[in-house]
N, C-alpha and C positions, 0 to 999 in steps of 0.2 A: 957685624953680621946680624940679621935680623933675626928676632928669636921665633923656633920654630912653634908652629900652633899647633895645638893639640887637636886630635882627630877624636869627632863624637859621632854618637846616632842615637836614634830616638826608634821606638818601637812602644803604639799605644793599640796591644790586640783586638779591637772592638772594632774597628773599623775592616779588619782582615779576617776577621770571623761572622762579621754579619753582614755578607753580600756585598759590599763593595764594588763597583763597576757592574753590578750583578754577574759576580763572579762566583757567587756561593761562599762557602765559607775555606780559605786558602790558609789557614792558620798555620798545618803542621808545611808549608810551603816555605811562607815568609822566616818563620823560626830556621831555618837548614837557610836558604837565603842569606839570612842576620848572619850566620853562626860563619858562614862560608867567607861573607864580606870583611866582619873584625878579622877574622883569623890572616887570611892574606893580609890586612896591614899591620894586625901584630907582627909582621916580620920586619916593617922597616920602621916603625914608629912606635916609642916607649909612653908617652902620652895619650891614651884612648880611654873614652868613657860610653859605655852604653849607658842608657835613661829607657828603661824600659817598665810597664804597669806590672800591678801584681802577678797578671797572669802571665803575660811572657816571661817575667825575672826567674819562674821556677822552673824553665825550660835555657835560661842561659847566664843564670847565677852564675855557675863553673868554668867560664872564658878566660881566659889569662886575662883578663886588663878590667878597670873599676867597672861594676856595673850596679846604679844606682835605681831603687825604687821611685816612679812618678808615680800622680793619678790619672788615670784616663779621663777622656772627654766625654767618651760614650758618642760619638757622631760619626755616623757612617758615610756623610756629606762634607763638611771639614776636614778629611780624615789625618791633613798633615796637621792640624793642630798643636800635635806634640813635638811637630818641629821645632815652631813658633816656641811654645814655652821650654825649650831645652838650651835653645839659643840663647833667651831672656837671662837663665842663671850663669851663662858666661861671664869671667872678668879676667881674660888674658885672649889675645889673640886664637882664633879657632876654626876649621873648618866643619861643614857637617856635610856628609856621609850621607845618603841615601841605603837603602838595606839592599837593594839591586843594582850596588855600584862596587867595582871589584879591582883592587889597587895590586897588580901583579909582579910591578918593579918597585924601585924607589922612588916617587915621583918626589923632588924640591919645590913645595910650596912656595914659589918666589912670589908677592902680591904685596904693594902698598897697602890700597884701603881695604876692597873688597873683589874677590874673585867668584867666578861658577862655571859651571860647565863649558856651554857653548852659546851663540848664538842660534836663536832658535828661526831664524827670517823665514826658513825656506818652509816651515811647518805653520807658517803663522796665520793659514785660511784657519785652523783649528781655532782662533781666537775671535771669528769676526762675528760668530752669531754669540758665542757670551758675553760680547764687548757691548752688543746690541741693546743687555740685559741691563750693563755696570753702570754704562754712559745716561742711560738717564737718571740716575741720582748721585752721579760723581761734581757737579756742579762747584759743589760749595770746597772741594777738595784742588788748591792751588799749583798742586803738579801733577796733574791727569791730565791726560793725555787721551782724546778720545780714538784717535787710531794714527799708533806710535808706529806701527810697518813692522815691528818684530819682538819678540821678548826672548827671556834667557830659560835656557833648560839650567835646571838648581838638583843636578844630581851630585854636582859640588857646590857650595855655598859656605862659603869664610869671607868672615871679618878679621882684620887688622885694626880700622877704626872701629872703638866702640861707640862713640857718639852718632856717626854712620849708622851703626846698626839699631842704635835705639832710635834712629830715624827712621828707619824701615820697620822697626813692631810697631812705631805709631800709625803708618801709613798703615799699614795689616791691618791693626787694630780698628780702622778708620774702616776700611774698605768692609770688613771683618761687620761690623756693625750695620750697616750699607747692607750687606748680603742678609742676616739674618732678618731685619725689619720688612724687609719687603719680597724673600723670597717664597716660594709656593711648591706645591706639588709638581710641578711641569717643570719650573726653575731646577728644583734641586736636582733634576735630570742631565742638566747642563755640564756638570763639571766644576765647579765653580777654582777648583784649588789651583787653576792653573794662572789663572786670571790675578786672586787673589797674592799669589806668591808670586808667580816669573813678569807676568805682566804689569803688574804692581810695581815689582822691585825696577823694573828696564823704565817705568816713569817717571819714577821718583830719580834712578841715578841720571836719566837725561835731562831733570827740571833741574837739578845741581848741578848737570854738564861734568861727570864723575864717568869715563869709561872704567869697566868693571877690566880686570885681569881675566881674562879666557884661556882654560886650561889646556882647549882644543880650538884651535884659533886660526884655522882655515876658512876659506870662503863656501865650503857647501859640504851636503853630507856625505859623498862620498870620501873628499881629500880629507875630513874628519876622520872617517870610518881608519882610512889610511894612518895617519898620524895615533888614533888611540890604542892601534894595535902597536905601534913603534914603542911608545913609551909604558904599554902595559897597562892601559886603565878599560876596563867595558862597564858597560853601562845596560842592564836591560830592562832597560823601561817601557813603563805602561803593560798592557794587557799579555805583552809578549810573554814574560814573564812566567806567566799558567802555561803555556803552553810544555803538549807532556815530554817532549825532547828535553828542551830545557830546564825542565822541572829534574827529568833526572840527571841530565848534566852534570848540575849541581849538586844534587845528591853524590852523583860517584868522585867527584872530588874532591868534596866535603871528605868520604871515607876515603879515597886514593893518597890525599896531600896531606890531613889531619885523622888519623886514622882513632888515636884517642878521644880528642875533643868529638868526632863524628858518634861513639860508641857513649859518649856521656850524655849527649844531647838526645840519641835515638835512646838510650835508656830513659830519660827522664820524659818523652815521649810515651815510651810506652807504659812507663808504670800509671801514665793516667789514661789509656786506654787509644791514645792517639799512633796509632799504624801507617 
């Protein structure tokens, strides 16, 4: 039986407090988010680590499962950064957990190398004008792909292979370098982390000819939408997220399902003045 991976997340507040998407600042959001995400899979999985900076850890220190101090990046541009270096300190099989991704049953991680979400084909005009951006100084990078037709949504991202995965921080790393050197004011407009991460990762496992495990593994987004309500997993990504429905959503669940953890997290909110 394959040994199960341990479930992480990564939470670096500078990027969720200072405009992002020009969203203003969604702090006390993303923390109830966080708090809501672990907590549903504290129910099925004894293995969980948050990696969060100084300033979220005193907002979700008190979580049933390890939660470890990083350092932030400080880049409102980069913002999954902390992805990348969370992944990095892995040495046993792992997946990583998005903060807007919500495990509602028991899902079995079954995955040789590497699994993620879904395929993302049908969303992939989002990728042609930053490809526009990547492709002219990807040249010298031997598994790029100037337009691959799809990349992978990474609201799930696990490794099994680790050597796999130190293949892809290099490739990051590579691209990662690539974006800083030559991007500008207009560029960093662009998005770039989508490119960097999903885009990135679907070239590099197509130049190895490596199909990724897909957790939702239909052909389009609705028979998806279909299938991740069956097995329990939602996912709400991108901008959607702020929206105020959903914002409080989350909030009344947080207190409906976790009624303690909800009353520790809103306390440690407000004693810094955060309502």
């Amino acid at each position: 039986m394959k040994e199960e991976p341990r479930i992480i997340y990564s939470l670096d507040a500078f990027p969720i407090s200072n405009n992002r998407w020009n969203e203003g600042n969604k702090f006390k959001e993303t923390i109830y988010s966080t708090a809501l995400s672990i907590l549903y899979s504290h129910l099925w999985y004894k293995d969980i680590e948050l990696y969060a900076d100084e300033t979220a850890y005193k907002f979700l220190y008190m979580l049933p499962c390890r939660v470890t101090k990083i350092r932030s990046n400080e880049d409102a541009v980069i913002w999954m950064k902390s992805k990348i270096d969370v992944m990095e300190k892995q040495t046993k099989p792992f997946i990583h957990l998005d903060n807007d991704a919500f495990i509602k049953k028991k899902i079995n991680f079954d995955f040789d190398k590497v699994i993620v979400e879904q395929n993302d084909y049908e969303l992939y005009s989002m990728y042609q004008y930053r490809l526009d951006f990547f492709n002219q100084y990807t040249q010298d990078l031997d598994y790029w792909k100037p337009d691959l037709g799809y990349a992978f949504n990474c609201g799930v991202l696990g490794f099994r292979d680790l050597e796999l995965r130190d293949e892809f921080l290099k490739a990051y790393y590579a691209l990662e370098e690539i974006f800083i050197k030559n991007n500008n004011l207009g560029i960093t407009r662009i998005e770039p982390c989508i490119v960097l991460e999903q885009y990135n990762l679907a070239a590099l496992l197509h130049h190895k000819n490596i199909k990724p495990t897909l957790l939702l593994w239909k052909k389009n987004l609705f028979e998806n939408s279909q299938l991740a309500d069956r097995i329990g997993y939602t996912h709400i990504a991108g901008q959607k997220k702020y929206r105020i429905d959903i914002v409080q959503e989350i909030e009344n669940r947080l207190f409906k399902l976790f009624p303690y953890w909800y009353k520790e997290v809103k306390s440690a909110l407000e004693k810094e003045g955060i309502a």
